[in-house]
MITI-966912 format. One line per field, with one value per residue (C-alpha): residue in one letter; x, y, z. Coordinates in steps of 0.02 Angstrom, whole numbers. Layout:
<atoms>
aa: (a;...)
X: (X;...)
Y: (Y;...)
Z: (Z;...)
</atoms>
This chain:
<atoms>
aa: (x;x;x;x;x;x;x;x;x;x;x;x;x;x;x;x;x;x;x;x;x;x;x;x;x;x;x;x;x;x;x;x;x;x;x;x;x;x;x;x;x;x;x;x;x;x;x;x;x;x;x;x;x;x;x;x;x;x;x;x;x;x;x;x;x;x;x;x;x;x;x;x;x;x;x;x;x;x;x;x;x;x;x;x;x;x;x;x;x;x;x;x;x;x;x;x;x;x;x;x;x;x;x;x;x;x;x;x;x;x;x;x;x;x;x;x;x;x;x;x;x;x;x;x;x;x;x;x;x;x;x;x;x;x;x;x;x;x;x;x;x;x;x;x;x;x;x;x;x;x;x;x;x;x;x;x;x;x;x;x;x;x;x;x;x;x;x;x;x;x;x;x;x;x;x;x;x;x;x;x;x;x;x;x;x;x;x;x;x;x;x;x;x;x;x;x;x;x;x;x;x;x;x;x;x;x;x;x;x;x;x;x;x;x;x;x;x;x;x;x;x;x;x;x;x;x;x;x;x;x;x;x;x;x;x;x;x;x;x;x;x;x;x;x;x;x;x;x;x;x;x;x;x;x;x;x;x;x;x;x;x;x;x;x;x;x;x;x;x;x;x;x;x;x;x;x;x;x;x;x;x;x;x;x;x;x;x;x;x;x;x;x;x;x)
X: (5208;5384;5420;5265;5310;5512;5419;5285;5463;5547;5431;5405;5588;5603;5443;5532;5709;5607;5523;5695;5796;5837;5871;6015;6080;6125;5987;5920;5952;5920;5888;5885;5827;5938;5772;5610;5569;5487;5413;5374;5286;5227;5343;5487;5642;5679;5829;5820;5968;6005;6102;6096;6181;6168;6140;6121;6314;6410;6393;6331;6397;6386;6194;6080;5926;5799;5648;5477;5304;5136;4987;4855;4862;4887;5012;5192;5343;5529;5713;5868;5953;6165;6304;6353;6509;6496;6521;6336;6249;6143;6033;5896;5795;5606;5519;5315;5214;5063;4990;4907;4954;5118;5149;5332;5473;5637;5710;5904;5975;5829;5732;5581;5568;5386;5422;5305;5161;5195;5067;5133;5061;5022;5155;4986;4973;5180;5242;5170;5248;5134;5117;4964;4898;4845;4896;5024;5090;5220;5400;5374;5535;5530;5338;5306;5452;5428;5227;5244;5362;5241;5110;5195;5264;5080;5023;5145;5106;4903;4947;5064;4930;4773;4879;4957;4799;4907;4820;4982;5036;4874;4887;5052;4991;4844;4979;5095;4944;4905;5063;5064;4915;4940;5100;5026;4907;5042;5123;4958;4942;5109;5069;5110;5193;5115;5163;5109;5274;5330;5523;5649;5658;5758;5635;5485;5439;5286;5237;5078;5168;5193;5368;5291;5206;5371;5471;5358;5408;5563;5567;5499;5611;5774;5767;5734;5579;5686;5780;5669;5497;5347;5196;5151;5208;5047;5010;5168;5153;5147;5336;5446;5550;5732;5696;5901;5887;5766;5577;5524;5351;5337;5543;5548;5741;5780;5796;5993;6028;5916;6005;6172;6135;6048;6181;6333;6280;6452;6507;6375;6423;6571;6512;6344;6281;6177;6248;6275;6146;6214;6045;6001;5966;5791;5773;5829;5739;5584;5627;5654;5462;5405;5500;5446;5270;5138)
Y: (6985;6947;7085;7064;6861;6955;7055;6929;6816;6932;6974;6809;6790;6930;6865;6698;6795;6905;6748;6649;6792;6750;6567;6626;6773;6695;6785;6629;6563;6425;6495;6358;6367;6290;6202;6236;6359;6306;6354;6531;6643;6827;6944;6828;6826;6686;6666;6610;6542;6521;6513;6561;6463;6531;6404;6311;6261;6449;6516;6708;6844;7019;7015;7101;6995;7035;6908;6998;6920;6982;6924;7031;7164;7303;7211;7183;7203;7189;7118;7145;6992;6986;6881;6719;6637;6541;6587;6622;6609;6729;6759;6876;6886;6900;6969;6941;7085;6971;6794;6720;6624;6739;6708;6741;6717;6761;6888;6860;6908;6876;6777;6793;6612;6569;6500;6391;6488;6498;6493;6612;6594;6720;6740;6686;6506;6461;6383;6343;6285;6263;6282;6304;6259;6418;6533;6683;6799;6678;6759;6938;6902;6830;6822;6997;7047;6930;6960;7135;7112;6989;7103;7259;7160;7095;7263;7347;7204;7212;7411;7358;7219;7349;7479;7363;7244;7088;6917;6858;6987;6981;6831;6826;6993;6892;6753;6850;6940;6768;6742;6904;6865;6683;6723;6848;6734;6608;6769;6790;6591;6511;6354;6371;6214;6139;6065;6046;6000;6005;6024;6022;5868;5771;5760;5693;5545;5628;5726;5675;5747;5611;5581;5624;5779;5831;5766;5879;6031;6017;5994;6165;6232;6161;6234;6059;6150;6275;6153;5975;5982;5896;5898;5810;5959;6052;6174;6144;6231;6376;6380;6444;6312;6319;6115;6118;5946;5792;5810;5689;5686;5502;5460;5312;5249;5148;5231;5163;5267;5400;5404;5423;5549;5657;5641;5671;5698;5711;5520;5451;5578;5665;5782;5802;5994;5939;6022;5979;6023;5962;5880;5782;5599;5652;5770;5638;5498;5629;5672;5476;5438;5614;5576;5400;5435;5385)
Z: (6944;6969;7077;7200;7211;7266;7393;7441;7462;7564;7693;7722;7762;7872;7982;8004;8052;8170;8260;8259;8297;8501;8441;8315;8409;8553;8644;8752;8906;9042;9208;9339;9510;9656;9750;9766;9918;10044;10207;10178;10277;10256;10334;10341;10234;10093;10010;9832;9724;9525;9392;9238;9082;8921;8795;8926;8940;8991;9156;9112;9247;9230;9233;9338;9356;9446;9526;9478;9635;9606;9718;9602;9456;9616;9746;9651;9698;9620;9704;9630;9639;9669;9618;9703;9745;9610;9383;9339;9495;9566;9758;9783;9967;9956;10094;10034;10130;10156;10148;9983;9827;9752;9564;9531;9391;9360;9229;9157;9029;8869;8970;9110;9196;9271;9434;9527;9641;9824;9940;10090;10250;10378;10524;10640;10537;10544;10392;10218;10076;9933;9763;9676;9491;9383;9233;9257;9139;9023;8976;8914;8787;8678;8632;8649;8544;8416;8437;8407;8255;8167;8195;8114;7969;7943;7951;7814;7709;7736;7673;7547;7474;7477;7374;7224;7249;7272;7337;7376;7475;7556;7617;7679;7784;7858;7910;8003;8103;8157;8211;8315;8379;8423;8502;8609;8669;8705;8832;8917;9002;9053;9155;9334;9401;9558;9701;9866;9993;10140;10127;10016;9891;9990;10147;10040;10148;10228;10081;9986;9818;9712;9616;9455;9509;9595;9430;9309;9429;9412;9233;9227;9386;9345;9150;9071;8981;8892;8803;8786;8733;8851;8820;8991;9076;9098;8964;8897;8733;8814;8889;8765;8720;8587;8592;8589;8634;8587;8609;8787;8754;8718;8765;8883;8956;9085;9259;9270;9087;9150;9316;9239;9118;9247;9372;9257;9089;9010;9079;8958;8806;8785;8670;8764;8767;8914;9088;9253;9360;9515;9545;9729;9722;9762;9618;9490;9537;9543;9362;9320;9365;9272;9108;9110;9147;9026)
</atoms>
């Protein structure tokens, strides 16, 4: 009995080093997107810039990310993106072949970042900017890694328990396949983060968006997601999140403290592990209203 409960024990502890196993090995990132593109029209070139900070805090070079846009299961295409000017940044020109709603994300280093959808006009209709609610495929790492390893483990155990006849065992092989299964059907729906503009954030006067729908964009676009929990980001449990920093679901500050923080996080808190995301005036007091939405 004593050596199936030792067994029993130590699968269990592999599953949960599997599933933790980006976290601890330094195998996440935050990928942040300079602004949101707009005005893009089939056949046209558009110039997209990020950077990516692992941990959130070091600027990662060396990489070779690429930026992944699919209109449907048969019309995909892939662009290399190239270093910038700057530690960690990165630019990669799209050229979409045709109009319609383009899902696209981002792939550095570990991570595959879900972009907003943009709605590309034809060359006939001049500019469009949009971006469209629906589900795309969510980061490939880490859910299908750690999908795929909770699955095998739950399979060698489901063997191991119908050989020595062991409940315990059992059981623990009937956890991690729901595991591997749950987390592969957390890759297959990532939220999509809408917005419907007309320019970048800074020329929002005409725009119907409102500042919360623009804040919970960015929360998503800028990288917040990866490290704070929010649930009032659409679908949020399906972003993969390290929730490095506090949970924001129900946080409420005032917009001066919020203002400094997002502007210069490290001249409220020395020691913050927050960066600097060189954010417009437009972008933070967009995130102000989304964080301190109800």
């Amino acid at each position: 009995m004593f050596s199936r409960f030792r067994v029993a024990l130590g699968l269990a502890l592999i599953s949960a080093f599997v599933l933790a196993l980006p976290v601890f090995a330094g195998g996440w990132a935050v990928i942040v997107l300079d602004e949101l593109p707009t005005d893009v029209v089939a056949g046209e070139p558009l110039t997209i810039g990020f950077t990516v900070l692992q941990h959130g805090r070091t600027p990662m070079d060396d990489l070779d990310p690429t930026v992944t846009a699919k209109l449907s299961p048969g019309e995909k295409f892939v662009v290399k993106a190239e270093p910038g000017k700057k530690p960690g940044h990165y630019m990669a020109t799209l050229i979409f072949p045709k109009e319609g709603n383009w899902n696209w994300s981002i792939q550095a280093f570990s991570m595959d970042q879900p972009m907003p959808v943009l709605s590309v006009a034809s060359p006939a209709n001049g500019v469009a900017s949009q971006f469209v609610v629906k589900s795309e495929p969510a980061a490939e790492f880490p859910w299908l890694v750690a999908g795929g390893s909770a699955l095998g483990i739950g399979l060698a155990a489901l063997a191991f328990a119908f050989r020595r006849r062991s409940r315990l065992v059992g059981a623990l092989a009937v956890f991690c396949l729901a595991v591997g299964v749950g987390l592969f059907a957390a890759e297959s729906a990532v939220p999509e983060v809408e917005a419907q503009v007309k320019s970048s954030p800074e020329m929002l006067g005409g725009s119907s968006l409102s500042q919360v729908e623009l804040g919970g964009r960015l929360f998503v676009a800028k990288g917040c997601i990866t490290c704070h929990a929010n649930n009032k980001v659409s679908n949020a449990s399906a972003y993969w999140s390290v929730e490095a920093g506090p949970n924001l679901t129900k946080f409420f500050a005032s917009p001066e403290a919020l203002r400094l923080r997002l502007k210069d996080p490290a001249s409220v808190n020395s020691n913050t592990q927050m960066p600097n995301l060189n954010l417009s005036a437009a972008e933070i007091e967009a995130l102000i209203a989304f964080i301190n939405s109800k």
